[in-house]
N, C-alpha and C positions, 0 to 999 in steps of 0.2 A: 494293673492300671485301670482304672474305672473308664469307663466308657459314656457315661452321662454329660456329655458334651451339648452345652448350647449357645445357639445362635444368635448374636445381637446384631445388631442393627448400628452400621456404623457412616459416620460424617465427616465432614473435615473440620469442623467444629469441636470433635473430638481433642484434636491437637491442641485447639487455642484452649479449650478447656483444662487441659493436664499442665498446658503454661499458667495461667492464670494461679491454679491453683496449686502450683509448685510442684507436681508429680511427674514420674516420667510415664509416658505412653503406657504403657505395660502398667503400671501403677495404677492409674487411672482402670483401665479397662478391668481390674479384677474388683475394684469398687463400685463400679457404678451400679445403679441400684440396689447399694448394701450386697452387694457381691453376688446378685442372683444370676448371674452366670458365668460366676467360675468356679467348677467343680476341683473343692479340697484337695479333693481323693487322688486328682491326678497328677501326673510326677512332669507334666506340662505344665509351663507358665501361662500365665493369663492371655498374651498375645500369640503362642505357641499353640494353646486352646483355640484361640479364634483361626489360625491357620488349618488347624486339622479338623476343625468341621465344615471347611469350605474345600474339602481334600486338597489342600493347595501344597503338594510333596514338594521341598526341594533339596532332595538327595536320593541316590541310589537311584537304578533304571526307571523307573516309575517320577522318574522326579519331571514335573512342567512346564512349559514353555514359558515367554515372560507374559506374553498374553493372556496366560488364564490370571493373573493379578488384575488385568481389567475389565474380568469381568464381573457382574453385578456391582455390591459394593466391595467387594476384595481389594479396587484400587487402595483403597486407604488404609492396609494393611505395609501396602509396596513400600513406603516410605520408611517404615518403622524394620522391615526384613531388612533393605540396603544398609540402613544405620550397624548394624547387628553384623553384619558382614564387614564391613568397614573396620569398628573394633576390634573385631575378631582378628582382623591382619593388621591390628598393632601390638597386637600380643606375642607375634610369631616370632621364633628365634629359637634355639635354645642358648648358644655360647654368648652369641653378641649380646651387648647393654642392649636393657629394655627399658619405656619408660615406667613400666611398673618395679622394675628394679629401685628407681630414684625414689619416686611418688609413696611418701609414705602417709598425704595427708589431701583429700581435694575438698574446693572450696567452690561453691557456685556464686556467683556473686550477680547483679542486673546494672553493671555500670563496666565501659570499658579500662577502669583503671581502679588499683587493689593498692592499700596502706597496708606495710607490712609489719606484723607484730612482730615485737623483738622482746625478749624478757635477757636483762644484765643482772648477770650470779657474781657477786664480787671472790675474792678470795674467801672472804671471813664463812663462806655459806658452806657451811662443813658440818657433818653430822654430828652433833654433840647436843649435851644434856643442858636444858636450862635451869638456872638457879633459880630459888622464889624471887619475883620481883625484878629478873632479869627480862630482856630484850629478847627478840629473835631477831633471827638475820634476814636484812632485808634482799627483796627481789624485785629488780623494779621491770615493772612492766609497760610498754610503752609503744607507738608507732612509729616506721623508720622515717627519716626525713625523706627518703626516695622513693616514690611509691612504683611501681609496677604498670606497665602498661601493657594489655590482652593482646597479641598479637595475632592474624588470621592465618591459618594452615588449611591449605585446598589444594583441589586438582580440579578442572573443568571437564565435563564428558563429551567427545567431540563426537555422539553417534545417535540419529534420530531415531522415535521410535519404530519404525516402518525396517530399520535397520536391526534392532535385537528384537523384535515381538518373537519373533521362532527360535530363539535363542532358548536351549533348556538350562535350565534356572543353576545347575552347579557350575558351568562355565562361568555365568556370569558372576555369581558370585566366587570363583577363581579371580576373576576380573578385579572384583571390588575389596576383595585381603589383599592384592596387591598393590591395590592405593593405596589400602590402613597401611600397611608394611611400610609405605615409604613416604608417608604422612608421619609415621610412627619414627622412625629415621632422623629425619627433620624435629621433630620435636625432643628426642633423645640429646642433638646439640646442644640446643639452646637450654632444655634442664642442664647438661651439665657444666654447660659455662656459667650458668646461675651458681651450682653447688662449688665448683672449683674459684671462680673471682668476685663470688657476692654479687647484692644487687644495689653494691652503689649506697650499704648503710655500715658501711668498716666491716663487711662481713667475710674478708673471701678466707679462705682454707689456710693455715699453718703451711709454710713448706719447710721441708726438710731434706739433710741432703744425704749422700752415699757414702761411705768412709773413705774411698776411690773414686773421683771424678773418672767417668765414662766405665766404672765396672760394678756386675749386681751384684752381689752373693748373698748367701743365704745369714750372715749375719746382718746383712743390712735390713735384711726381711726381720727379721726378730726384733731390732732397735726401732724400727719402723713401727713395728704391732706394738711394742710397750709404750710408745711412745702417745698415745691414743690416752687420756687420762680427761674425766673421770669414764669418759666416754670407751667404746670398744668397738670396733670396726667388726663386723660382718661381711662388707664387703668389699673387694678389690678390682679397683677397670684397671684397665693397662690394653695399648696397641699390642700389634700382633708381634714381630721384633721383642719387647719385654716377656710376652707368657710364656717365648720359644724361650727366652734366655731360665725364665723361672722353671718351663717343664722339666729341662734337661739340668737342673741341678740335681747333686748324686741325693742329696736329703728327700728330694721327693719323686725318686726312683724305685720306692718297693715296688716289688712283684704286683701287688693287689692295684695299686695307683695306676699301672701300665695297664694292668686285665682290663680295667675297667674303663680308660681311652681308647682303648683299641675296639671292646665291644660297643656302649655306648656311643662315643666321641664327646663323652661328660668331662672338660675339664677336673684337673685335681683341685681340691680345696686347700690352699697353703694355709696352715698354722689356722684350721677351720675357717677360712675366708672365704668365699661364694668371688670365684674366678668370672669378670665377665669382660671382652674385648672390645676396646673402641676405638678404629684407627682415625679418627677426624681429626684435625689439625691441631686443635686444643691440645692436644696431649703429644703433635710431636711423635718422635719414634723415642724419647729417651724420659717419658716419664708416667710413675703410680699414682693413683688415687685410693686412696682407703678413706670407706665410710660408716657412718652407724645407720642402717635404715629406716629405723622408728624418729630418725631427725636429721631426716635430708632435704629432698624436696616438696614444697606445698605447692600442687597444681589449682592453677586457679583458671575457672570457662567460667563462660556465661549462664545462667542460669535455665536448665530445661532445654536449651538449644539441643536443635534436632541439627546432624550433622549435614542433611539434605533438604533444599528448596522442597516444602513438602507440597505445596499447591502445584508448583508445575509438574512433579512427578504425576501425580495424581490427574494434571490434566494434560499428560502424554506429553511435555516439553522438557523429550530427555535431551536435548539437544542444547547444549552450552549452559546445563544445569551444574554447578558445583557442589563439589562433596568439601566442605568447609569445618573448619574448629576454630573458635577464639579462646587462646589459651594464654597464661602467663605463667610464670615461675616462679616461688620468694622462697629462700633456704630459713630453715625452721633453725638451725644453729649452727652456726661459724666452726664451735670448737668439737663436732662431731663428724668432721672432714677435713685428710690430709693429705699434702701431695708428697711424696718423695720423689727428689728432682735424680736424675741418675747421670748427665751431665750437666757442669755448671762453671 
């Protein structure tokens, strides 16, 4: 890794700057005067670069206290590291729904409310050859009559600066994955009550049912999966009560299936399905979701929002500063999402 690291001169103008002109932070900093200080070579990002030539460590023994972020201009780095942290603990899981499991499309938009595209494939829109002088099948594309409205997703920080300045920096950011984590939670619901009951444009999910009210077996798992046309599911939510009743069927008992829960704790993949758990009320103890990921949920924020009050950080008013996201949900296609109900 190259070592030719230099130092810029940074503002809080910087921020308003990367909004203005549509970039994110990090964005911004590796262009600014045509990139003259951010070195190629290095396997550090632009704002990752600005951290480590101000030694600003925050990991392993050597890592900082929060105070050295304000010192010189380092404060205006602080803003953009919390962010970074934050994300990072919406990412966390491995079994449980993520929202990057849904999100197969995001959209930034500068208005709190989002028209949702909807394109209508009639039956006739089938792959076939056209004659000289014939038609093609149309597709209509269009906005939905309900639009979407960005909701805000926060937690408040109830502790002043005087309170974490000697706080070393991987605590605190322990602290702040566990807001993403459970910011991340909250916004996991409301995608998937987006993807399971539409948004209000005739969009919600196909349901289907069991061949046995109140019992699963593994051929309803099969009618389930064919059942997916033209579309193909990828993936599979279910509460915890349906994965037990799925793990312990005898069809997905090899040897190798067990090795590999027992070491990992990596759910099995049924009928190549990506297994992931979601016990929230939506779904009840007695019902599937299968979905295709490339046309599930379209996440829509505001544009370039920073997830933190970046002026008060910056001028030491950690104290009832919110970690915030305005978010919304619009499902990208009805018929690439279904439910199998398992009582009814």
């Amino acid at each position: 890794m190259s070592t030719e690291l230099k130092r810029m001169k940074l503002e809080l103008g910087l921020y308003q700057q990367a909004e203005q002109r549509g970039l994110s932070f990090t964005d911004l900093l590796g262009r600014l005067d045509d990139g003259a200080y951010l070195d190629p070579e290095s396997a550090l990002d632009p704002f990752q670069q600005q951290m480590a030539v101000r030694n600003l460590i925050t990991v392993g023994p050597q890592a900082v206290q929060l105070e050295a972020f304000y010192e010189t201009d380092s404060r205006f780095l602080f803003p953009e590291w919390i962010n970074r942290q934050v994300r990072e603990g919406m990412s966390l899981g491995k079994n449980a729904l993520r929202l990057s499991d849904l999100v197969s499309v995001e959209t930034e938009i500068d208005s709190g409310v989002y028209e949702v595209l909807l394109s209508e494939m009639g039956s006739e829109v089938t792959p076939k050859r056209i004659g000289q002088g014939g038609e093609f099948p149309t597709v209509e594309i269009k906005t939905g009559e309900q639009t979407i409205k960005l909701s805000k997703y926060g937690i408040a920080l109830a502790a002043s600066y005087e309170a974490i300045r000697r706080v070393k920096a991987p605590i605190f950011a322990a602290t702040l994955r566990k807001i993403g984590f459970y910011m991340g939670r909250q916004m996991v619901d409301d995608a998937i009550t987006a993807l399971v009951n539409g948004t209000g444009n005739n969009d919600a999910a196909a349901v289907d049912q069991v061949a046995a009210t109140g019992t699963l077996d593994y051929s309803d798992l099969i009618t389930f999966d064919l059942n997916f046309d033209p579309f193909e599911s990828d993936y599979w939510v279910a509460p915890k009560d349906v994965i037990k009743t799925v793990l312990n069927m005898v069809e997905f008992k090899d040897p190798q299936s067990g090795f590999n829960y027992q070491q990992t704790g990596d759910l099995i993949s049924p009928l190549g399905n990506i297994l992931r758990r979601y016990d929230g009320t939506l779904l009840s103890t007695d019902r599937l979701v299968g979905f295709m990921h490339d046309f599930a949920i379209e996440k829509v924020t505001e544009r370039n929002a920073s997830l933190v009050e970046v002026e008060r950080i910056i001028n030491k008013q950690i104290e009832g500063t919110a970690i915030s996201e305005m978010v919304g949900f619009a499902k990208i296609d009805k018929d690439a999402t279904r439910v199998l109900d398992i009582s009814f």
